[in-house]
C-alpha positions as CSV (number, residue, x, y, z in Angstrom):
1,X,-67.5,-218.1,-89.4
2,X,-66.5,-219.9,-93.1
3,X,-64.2,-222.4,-92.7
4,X,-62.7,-223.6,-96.0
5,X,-61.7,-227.3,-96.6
6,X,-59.4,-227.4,-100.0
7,X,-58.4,-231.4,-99.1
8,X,-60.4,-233.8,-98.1
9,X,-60.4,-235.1,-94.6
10,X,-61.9,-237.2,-92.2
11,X,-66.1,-236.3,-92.1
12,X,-65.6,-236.3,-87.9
13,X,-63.7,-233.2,-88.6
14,X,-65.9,-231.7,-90.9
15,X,-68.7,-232.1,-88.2
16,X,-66.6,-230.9,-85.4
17,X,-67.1,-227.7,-87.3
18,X,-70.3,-227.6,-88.0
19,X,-71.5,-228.0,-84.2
20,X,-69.1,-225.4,-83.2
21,X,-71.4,-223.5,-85.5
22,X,-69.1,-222.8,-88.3
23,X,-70.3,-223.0,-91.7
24,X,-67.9,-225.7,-93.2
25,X,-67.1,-225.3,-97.4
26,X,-65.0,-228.0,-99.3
27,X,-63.5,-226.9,-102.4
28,X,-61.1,-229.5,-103.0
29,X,-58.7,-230.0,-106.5
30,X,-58.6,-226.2,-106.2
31,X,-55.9,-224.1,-107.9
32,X,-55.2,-220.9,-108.6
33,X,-57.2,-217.9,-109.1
34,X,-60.3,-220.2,-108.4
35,X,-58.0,-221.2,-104.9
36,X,-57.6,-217.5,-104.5
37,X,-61.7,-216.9,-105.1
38,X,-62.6,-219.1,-102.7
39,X,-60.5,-218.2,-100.0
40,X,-61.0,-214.8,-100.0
41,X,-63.7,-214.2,-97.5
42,X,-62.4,-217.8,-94.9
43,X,-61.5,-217.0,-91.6
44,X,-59.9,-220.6,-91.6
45,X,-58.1,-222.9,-93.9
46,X,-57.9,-226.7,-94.0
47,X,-55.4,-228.5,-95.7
48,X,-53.2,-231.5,-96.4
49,X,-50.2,-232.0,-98.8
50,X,-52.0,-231.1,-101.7
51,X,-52.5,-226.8,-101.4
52,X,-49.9,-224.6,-102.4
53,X,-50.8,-222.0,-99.2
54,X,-48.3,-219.2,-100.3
55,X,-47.9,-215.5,-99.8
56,X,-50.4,-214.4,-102.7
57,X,-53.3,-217.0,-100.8
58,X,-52.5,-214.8,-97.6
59,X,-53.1,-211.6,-99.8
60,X,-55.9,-212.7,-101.0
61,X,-57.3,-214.0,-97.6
62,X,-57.5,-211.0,-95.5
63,X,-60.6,-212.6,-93.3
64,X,-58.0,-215.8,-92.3
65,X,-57.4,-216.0,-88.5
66,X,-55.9,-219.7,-88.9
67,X,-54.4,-222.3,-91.6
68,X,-54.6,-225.9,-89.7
69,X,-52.4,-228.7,-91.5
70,X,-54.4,-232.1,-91.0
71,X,-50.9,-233.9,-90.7
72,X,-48.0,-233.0,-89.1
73,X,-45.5,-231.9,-92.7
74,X,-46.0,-228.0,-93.5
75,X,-43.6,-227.9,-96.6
76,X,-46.4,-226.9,-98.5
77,X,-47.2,-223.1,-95.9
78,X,-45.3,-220.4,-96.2
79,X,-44.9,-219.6,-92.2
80,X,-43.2,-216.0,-92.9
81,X,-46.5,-215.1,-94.5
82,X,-48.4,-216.3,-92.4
83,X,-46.8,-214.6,-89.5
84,X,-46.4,-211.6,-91.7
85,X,-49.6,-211.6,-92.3
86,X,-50.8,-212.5,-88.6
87,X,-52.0,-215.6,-89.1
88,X,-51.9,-219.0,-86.9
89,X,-50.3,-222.0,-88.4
90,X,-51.1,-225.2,-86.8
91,X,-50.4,-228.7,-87.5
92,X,-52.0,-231.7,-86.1
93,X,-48.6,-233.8,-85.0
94,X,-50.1,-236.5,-82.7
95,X,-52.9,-237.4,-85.2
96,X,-50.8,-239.5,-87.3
97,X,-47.5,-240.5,-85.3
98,X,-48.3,-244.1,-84.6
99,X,-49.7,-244.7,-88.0
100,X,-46.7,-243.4,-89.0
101,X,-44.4,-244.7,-87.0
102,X,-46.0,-248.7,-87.2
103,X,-45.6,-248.2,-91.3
104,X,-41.6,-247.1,-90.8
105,X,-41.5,-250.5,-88.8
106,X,-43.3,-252.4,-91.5
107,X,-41.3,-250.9,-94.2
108,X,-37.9,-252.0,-92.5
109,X,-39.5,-255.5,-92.3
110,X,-40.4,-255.5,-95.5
111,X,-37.2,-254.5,-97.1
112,X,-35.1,-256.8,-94.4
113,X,-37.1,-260.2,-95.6
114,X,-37.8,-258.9,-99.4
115,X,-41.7,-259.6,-98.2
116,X,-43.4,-257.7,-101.2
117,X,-40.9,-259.4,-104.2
118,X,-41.8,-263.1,-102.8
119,X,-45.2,-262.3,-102.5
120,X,-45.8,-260.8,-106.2
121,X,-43.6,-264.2,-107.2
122,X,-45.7,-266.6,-105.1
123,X,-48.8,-264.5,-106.6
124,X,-47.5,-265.0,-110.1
125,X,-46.8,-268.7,-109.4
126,X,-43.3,-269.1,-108.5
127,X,-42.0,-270.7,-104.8
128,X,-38.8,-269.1,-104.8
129,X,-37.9,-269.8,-101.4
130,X,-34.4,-270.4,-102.1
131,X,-34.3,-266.7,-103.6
132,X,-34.3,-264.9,-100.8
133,X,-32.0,-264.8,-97.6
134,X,-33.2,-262.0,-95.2
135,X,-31.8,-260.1,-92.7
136,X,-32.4,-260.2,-88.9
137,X,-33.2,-256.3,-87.1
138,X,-32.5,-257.9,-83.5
139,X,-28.8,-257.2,-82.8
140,X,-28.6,-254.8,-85.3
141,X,-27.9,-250.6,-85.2
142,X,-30.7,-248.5,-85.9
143,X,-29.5,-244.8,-87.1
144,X,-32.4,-242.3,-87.1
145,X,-32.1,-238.9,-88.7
146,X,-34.2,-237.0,-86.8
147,X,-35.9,-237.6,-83.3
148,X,-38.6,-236.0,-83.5
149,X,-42.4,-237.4,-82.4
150,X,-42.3,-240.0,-85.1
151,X,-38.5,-240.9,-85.0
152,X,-39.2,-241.5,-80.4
153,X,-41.8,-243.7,-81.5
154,X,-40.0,-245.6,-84.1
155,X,-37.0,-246.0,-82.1
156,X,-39.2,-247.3,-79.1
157,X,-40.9,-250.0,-81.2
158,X,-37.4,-251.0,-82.6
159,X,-35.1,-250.5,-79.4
160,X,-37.7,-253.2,-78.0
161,X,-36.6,-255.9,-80.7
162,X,-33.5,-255.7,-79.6
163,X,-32.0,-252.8,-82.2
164,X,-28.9,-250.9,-80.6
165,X,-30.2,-246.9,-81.3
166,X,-28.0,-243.8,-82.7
167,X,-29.4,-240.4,-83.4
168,X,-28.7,-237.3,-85.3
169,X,-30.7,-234.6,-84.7
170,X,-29.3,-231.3,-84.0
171,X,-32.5,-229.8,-82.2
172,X,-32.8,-232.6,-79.3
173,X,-30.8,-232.9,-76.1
174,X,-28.8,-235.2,-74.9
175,X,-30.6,-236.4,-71.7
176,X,-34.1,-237.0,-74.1
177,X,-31.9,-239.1,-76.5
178,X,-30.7,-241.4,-73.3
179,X,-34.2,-241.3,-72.1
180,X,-35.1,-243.2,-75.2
181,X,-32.1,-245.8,-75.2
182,X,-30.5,-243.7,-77.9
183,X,-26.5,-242.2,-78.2
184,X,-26.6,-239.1,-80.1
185,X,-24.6,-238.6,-82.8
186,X,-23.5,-236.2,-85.4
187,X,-24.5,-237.2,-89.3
188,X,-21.5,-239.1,-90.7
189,X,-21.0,-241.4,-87.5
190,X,-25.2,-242.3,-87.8
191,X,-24.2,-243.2,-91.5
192,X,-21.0,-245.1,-90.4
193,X,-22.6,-247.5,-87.5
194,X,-26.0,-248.2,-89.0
195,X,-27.0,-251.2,-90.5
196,X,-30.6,-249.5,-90.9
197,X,-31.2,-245.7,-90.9
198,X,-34.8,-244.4,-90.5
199,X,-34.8,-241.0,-91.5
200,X,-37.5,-238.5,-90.1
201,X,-36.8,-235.2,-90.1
202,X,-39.2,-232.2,-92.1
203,X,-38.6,-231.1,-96.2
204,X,-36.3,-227.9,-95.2
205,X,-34.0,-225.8,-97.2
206,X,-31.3,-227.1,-94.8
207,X,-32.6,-231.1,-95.0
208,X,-33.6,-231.3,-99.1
209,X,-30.9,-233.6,-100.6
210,X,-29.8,-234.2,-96.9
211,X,-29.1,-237.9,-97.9
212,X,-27.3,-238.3,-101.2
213,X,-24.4,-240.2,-102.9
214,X,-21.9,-239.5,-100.5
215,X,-24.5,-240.2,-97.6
216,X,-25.3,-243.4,-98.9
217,X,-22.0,-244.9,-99.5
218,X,-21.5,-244.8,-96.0
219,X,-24.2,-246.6,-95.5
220,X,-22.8,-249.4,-97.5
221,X,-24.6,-253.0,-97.1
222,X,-27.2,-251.4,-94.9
223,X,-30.9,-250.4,-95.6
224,X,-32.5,-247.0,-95.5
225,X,-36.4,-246.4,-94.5
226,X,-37.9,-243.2,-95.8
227,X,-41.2,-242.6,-94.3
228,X,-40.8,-238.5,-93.5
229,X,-40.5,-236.3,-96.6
230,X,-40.4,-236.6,-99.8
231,X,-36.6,-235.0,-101.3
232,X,-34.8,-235.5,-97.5
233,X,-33.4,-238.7,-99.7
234,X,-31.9,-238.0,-103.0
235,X,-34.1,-240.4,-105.3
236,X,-31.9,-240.9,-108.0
237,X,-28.8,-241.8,-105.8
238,X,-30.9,-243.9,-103.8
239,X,-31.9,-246.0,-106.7
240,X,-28.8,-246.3,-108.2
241,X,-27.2,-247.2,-104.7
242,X,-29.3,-250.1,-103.9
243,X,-29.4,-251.4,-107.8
244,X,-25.7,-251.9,-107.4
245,X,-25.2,-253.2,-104.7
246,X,-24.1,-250.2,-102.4
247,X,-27.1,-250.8,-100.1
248,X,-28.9,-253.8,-99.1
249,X,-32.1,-252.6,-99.9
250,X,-34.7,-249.5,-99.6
251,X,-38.2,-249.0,-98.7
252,X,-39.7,-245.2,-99.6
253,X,-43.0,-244.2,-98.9
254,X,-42.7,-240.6,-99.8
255,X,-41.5,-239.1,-102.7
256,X,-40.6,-235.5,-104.0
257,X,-42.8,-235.4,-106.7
258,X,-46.4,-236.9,-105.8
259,X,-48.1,-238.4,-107.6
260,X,-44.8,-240.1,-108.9
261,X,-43.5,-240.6,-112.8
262,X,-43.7,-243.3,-114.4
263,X,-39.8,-242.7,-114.6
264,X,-39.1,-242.5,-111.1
265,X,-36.1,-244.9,-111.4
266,X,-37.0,-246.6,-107.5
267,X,-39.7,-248.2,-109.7
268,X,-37.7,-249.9,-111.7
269,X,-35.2,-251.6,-108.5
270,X,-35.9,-254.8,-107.5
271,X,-34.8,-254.5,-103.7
272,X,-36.5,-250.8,-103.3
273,X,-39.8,-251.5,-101.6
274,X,-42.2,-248.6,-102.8
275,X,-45.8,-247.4,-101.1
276,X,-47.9,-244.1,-102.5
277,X,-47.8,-242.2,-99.3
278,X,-49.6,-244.7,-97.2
279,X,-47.7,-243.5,-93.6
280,X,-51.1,-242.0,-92.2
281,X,-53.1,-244.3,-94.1
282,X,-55.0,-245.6,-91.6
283,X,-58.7,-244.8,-89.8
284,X,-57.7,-244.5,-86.9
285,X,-55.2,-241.7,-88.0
286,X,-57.3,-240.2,-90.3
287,X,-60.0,-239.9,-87.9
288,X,-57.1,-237.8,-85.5
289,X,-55.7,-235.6,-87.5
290,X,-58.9,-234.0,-88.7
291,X,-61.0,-233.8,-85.5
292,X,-57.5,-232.4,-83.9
293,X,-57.2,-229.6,-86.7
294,X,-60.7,-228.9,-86.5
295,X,-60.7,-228.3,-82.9
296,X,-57.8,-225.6,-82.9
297,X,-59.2,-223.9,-86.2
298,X,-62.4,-223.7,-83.6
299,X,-60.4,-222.7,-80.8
300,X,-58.7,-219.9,-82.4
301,X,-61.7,-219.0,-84.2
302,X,-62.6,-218.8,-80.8
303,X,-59.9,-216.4,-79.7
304,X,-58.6,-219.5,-77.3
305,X,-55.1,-221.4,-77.2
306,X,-54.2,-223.3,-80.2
307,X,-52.2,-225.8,-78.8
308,X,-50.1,-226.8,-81.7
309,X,-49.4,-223.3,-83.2
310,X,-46.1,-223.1,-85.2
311,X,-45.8,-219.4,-85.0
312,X,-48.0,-218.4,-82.8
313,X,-47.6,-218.4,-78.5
314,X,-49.6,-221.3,-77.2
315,X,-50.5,-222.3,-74.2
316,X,-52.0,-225.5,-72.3
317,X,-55.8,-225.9,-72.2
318,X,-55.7,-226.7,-68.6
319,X,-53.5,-223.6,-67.9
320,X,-55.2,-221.1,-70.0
321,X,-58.5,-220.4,-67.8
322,X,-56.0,-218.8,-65.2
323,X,-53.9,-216.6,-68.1
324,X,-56.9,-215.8,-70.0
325,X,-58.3,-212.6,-68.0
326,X,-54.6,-211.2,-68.0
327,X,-54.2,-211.5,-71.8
328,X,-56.6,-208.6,-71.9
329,X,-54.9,-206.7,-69.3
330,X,-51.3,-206.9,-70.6
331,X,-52.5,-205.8,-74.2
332,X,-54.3,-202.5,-72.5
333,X,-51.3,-201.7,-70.5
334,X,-49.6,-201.7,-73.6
335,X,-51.9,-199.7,-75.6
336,X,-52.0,-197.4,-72.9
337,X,-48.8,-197.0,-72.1
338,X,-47.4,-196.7,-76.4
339,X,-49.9,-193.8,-76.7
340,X,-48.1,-191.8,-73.8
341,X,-45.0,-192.4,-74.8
342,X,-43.7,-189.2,-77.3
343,X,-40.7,-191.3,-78.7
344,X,-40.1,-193.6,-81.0
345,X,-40.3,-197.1,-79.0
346,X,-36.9,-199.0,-78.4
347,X,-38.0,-201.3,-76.0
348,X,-40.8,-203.1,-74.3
349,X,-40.6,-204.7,-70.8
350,X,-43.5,-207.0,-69.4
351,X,-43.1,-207.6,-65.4
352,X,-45.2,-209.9,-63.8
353,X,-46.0,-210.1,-59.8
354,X,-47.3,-212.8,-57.3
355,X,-49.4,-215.7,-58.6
356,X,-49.1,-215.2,-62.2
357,X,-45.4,-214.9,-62.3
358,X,-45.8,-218.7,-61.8
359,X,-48.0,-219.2,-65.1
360,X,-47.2,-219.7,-68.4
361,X,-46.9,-216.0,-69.8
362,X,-46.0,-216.1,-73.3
363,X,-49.3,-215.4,-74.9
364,X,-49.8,-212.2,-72.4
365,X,-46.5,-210.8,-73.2
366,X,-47.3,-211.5,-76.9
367,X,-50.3,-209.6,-76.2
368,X,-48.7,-207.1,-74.2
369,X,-46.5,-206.2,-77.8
370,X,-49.9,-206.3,-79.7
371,X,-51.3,-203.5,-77.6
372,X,-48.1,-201.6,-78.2
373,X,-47.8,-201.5,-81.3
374,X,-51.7,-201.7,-82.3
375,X,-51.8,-197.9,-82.0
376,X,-48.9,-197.1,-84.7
377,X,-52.1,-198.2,-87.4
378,X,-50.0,-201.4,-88.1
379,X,-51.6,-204.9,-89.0
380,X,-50.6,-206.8,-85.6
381,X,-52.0,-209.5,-83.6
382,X,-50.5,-211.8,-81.0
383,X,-49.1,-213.6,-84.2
384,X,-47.1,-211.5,-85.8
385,X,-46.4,-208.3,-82.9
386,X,-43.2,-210.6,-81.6
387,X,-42.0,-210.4,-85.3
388,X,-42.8,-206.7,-85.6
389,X,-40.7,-206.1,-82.7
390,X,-37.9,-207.8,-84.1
391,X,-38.2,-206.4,-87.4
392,X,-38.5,-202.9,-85.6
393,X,-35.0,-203.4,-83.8
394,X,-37.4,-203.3,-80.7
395,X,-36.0,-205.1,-77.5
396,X,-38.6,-207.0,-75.4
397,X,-37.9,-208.8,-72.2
398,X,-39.9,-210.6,-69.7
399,X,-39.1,-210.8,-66.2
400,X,-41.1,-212.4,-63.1
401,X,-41.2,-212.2,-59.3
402,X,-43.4,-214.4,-56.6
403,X,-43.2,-211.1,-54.4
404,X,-45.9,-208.4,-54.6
405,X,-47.2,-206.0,-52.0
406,X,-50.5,-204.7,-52.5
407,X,-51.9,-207.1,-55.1
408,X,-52.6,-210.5,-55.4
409,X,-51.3,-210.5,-58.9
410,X,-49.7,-207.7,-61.1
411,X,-48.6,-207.0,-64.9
412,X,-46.7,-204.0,-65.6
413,X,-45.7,-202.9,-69.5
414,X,-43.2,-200.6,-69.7
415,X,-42.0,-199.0,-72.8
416,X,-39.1,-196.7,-73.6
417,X,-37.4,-194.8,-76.0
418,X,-34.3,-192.9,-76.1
419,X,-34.6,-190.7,-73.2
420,X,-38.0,-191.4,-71.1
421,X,-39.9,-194.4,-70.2
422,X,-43.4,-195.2,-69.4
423,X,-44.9,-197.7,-67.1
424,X,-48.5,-198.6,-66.6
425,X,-49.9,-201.7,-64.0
426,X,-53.2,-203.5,-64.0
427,X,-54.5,-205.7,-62.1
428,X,-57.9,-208.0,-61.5
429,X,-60.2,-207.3,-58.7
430,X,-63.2,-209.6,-57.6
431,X,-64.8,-211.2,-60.7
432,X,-61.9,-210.8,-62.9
433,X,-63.1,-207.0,-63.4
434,X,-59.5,-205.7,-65.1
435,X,-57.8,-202.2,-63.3
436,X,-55.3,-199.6,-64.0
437,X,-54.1,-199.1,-60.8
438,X,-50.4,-197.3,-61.4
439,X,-49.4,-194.9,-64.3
440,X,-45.2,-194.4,-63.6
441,X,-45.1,-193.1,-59.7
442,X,-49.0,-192.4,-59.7
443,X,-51.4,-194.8,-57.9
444,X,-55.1,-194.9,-59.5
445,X,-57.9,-197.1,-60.0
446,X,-59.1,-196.4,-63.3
447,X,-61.7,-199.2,-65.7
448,X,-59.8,-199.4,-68.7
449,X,-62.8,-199.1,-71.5
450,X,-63.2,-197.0,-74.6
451,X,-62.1,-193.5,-74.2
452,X,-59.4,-192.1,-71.8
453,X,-57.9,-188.5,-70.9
454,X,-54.5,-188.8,-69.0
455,X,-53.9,-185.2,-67.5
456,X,-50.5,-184.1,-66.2
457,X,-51.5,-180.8,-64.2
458,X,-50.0,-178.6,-61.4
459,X,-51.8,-179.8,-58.2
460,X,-54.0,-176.9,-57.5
461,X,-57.5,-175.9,-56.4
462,X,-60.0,-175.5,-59.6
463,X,-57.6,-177.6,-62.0
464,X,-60.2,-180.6,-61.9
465,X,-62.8,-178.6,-62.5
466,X,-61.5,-176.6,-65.3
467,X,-61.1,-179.9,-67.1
468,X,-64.7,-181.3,-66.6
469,X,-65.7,-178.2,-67.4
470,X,-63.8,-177.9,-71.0
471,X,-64.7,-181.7,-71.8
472,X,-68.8,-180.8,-70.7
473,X,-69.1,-177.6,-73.1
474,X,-67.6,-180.2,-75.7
475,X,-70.3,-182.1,-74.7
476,X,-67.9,-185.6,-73.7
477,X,-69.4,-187.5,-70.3
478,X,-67.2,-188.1,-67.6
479,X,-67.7,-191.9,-66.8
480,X,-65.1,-192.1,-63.7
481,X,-62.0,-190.3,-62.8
482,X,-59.0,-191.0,-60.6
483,X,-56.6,-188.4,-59.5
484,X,-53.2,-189.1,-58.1
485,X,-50.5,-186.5,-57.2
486,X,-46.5,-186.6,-56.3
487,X,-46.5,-184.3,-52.7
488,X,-49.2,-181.5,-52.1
489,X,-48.9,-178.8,-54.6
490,X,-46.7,-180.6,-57.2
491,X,-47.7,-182.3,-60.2
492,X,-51.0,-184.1,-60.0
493,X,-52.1,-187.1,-62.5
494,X,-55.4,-187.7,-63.3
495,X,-57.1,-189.9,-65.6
496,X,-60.7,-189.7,-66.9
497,X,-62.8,-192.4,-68.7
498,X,-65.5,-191.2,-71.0
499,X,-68.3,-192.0,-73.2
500,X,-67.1,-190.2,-75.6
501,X,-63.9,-189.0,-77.8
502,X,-62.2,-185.7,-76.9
503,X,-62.1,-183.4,-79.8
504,X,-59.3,-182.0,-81.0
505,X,-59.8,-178.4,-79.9
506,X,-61.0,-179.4,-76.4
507,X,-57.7,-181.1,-76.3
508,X,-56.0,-177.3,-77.5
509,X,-57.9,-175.5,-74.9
510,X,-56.8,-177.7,-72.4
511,X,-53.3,-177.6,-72.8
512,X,-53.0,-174.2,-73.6
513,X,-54.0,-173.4,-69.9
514,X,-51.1,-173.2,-67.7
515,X,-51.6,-175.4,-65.0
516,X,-51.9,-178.2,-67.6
517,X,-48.7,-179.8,-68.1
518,X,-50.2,-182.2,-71.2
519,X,-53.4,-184.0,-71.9
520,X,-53.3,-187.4,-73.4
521,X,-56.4,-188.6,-75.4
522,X,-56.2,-192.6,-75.4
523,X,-58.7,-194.7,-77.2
524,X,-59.4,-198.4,-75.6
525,X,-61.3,-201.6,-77.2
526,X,-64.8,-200.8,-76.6
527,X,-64.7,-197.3,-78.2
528,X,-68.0,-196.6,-80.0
């Protein structure tokens, strides 16, 4: 498949692709309609900061199984789309965290002993020793905004040099924050105790400007490190807080505009320590985040896990060979089961029984909604089917139970409407070999491939036979079928697979007959 590369990245990523036997393009200072060009026939999409991936790239993309960030930020992805649009975002987040987090460290250094100001004197030929009057970190109150992968690491590193740790972070509990020596804390009490806040927390609609003039003058005589995001920090306030006075000093290594102005006022304030972006700036880091993003752009190339899909079910490596074969399974149940269902769908149950009630199930439920809703002829994948639901008004709930009597394992997708319900179980025999074995009260054993015929009918002699019969002089092969019935002489199920679709008027002729209740034509991956 074409993998397209619009920022440049490490070359052991680039060759990760290449020997998974992708064919790897690099189109990088790309905008606009010539963007657009050259994604329109990728199945998967590299980036970094630098590529606007918005709703019209997704338009024009319609190949694109994946978008992989080589880095953790994804200000610059439109997510919605992407779901919308049923495709994988992924990020690479452990690529870059120590790189990251040792340039935070550095930073706060830096600004605490005014490191880069006596240097550039000393270089220019003055010993200014007596200029400068540092400031210890050991003893001191670290604030973090955000504890996140980069923030835990940073607040390790510091907590060890003897920095007493707050926290704000909204989205972390409090046992994690005490794991890591921390006291969580809301916003203005982080401001109010720390001598030097670190902030770390993504460019949102709800964190842009998070830090401002009010922020910062309760930070007063302290330092603030911004190695996160550019435009979490209000620049302007910033500067004009530490040039007079207000704060001890600054260090930023991310801005909101990059490449920066000229004008950016931080430039122009002597006790504002200023780096172009250099937080992943290192081999090591580089190295990581591309061979990471390249191996789940392969993966889900691949139709595997991604493991660090943002809106997309994931699941561990390790875990997945034991949840794969039911990911199948679940989606046919649900295919199955949508295209008996005469009602518009309200809700969607997936059960699970015995050992793979003890698995991690997410994907196969998400899987289970795509075969649902796959045949209403809408766009959906395991991506975006949870959103469809929700956008639908469609209720979906999961439920488990160690406890199963015939099978070793069991998935059963139920869907309902307003006044009926229908249920359909599979299962795996020997060799992973997937079966239908109940539809509602009727046990079977049907090989769910290609083309099916679900008959209702009275449970009398000749019934079967009037049905092979019809679907011979239409010339449709019976491949297997599996008959089921409530008592003797009541209403029989029976379900045929075929080499072949039922035509419409074979259907008619069917159903007029008495003794036929109805007869459901289903259509299964692996229809020719």
């Amino acid at each position: 498949m074409k993998v397209l590369v619009t920022d440049p990245i490490a070359d052991a990523g680039l060759e990760r692709l290449r020997e998974a036997g992708h064919e790897v393009e690099t189109a990088y200072d790309v905008e606009g309609d010539a963007l657009l060009a050259a994604v329109s026939d990728a199945n998967g999409l590299i980036v970094r900061s630098g590529t606007d991936v918005n709703e019209q790239l997704f338009e024009a993309a319609p190949e694109l199984v994946i978008v992989g960030r080589a880095g953790i930020g994804v200000d610059n992805i439109d997510i919605e789309s992407a779901t919308e649009h049923g495709v994988i975002v992924a990020n690479a987040p452990e690529g870059n965290v120590r790189a990251a987090a040792e340039h935070t460290v550095a930073m706060a250094f830096a600004s605490a002993r005014s490191i880069p100001q006596a240097h550039a004197r000393l270089k220019g030929g003055e010993w200014a020793k007596g200029d400068y009057l540092g400031t210890e970190l050991n003893g001191k109150t670290l604030g973090v905004v955000g504890l996140g992968r980069v923030g835990q690491e940073v607040a390790k590193k510091l907590d060890s040099l003897g920095m007493d740790l707050v926290a704000y972070d909204p989205y972390i509990s409090e046992e994690r924050a005490k794991q890591l020596g921390a006291q969580l804390v809301d916003l203005d009490d982080c401001l109010d105790r720390a001598d030097f806040l670190t902030v770390h927390t993504p460019l949102t609609p709800e964190t842009e400007g998070l830090i401002s003039d009010e922020e910062l003058a309760q930070l007063e005589g302290g330092y603030l490190v911004n190695c996160a995001r550019g435009g979490v920090v209000d620049e302007d306030a910033l500067a004009e807080a530490v040039e007079e006075g207000v704060l001890a000093g600054a260090a930023v290594d991310v801005f909101a505009d990059e490449p920066i102005s000229p004008d950016n006022p931080l430039l122009d304030v002597e006790d504002a320590v200023v780096t172009p972006h250099l937080g992943a700036s290192t081999e090591a880091a580089q190295e990581n985040v591309a061979t990471s993003t390249a191996d789940q752009v392969v993966a889900a190339l691949a139709e595997e896990p991604v493991v660090n899909a943002l809106n997309a079910p994931s699941i561990d490596e390790s875990a997945f060979p034991r949840v794969e074969p039911y990911i199948g399974l679940a989606e046919t149940a649900g295919k199955i089961a949508t295209q008996l269902l005469d009602e518009r769908i309200a809700s969607i149950e997936v059960h699970y029984e015995g050992d793979i009630a003890e698995e991690d199930v997410e994907l196969v439920t998400a899987s289970a909604q795509k075969g649902v809703f796959q045949p209403l002829e809408w766009q959906v994948n395991a991506v975006n089917a949870p959103q469809i639901a929700e956008e639908r008004g469609v209720e979906v709930t999961e439920s488990k139970t160690r406890q199963t009597e015939d099978f070793q394992s069991l998935v059963r997708v139920t869907v309902s409407g307003d006044d009926e319900s229908i249920s359909v179980e599979g299962t795996l025999f020997a060799d992973e070999d997937p079966r239908i074995v109940r539809v509602d009260d009727y046990r079977i054993d049907a090989i769910p491939h290609g083309h099916m015929l679900v008959a209702r009918n009275e449970d009398a002699p000749g019934v079967i036979g009037f049905i092979g019969t019809i679907l011979g002089d239409h010339g449709v092969n019976i491949a297997g079928m599996f008959n089921a019935r409530e008592t003797h002489g009541g209403e029989a199920l029976t379900v045929y697979t075929l080499d072949e679709q039922v035509p419409d008027d074979a259907k008619e002729t069917l159903e007029a007959d008495e003794r036929i209740i109805e007869a459901r034509y289903i259509e299964l991956n692996g229809a020719e």
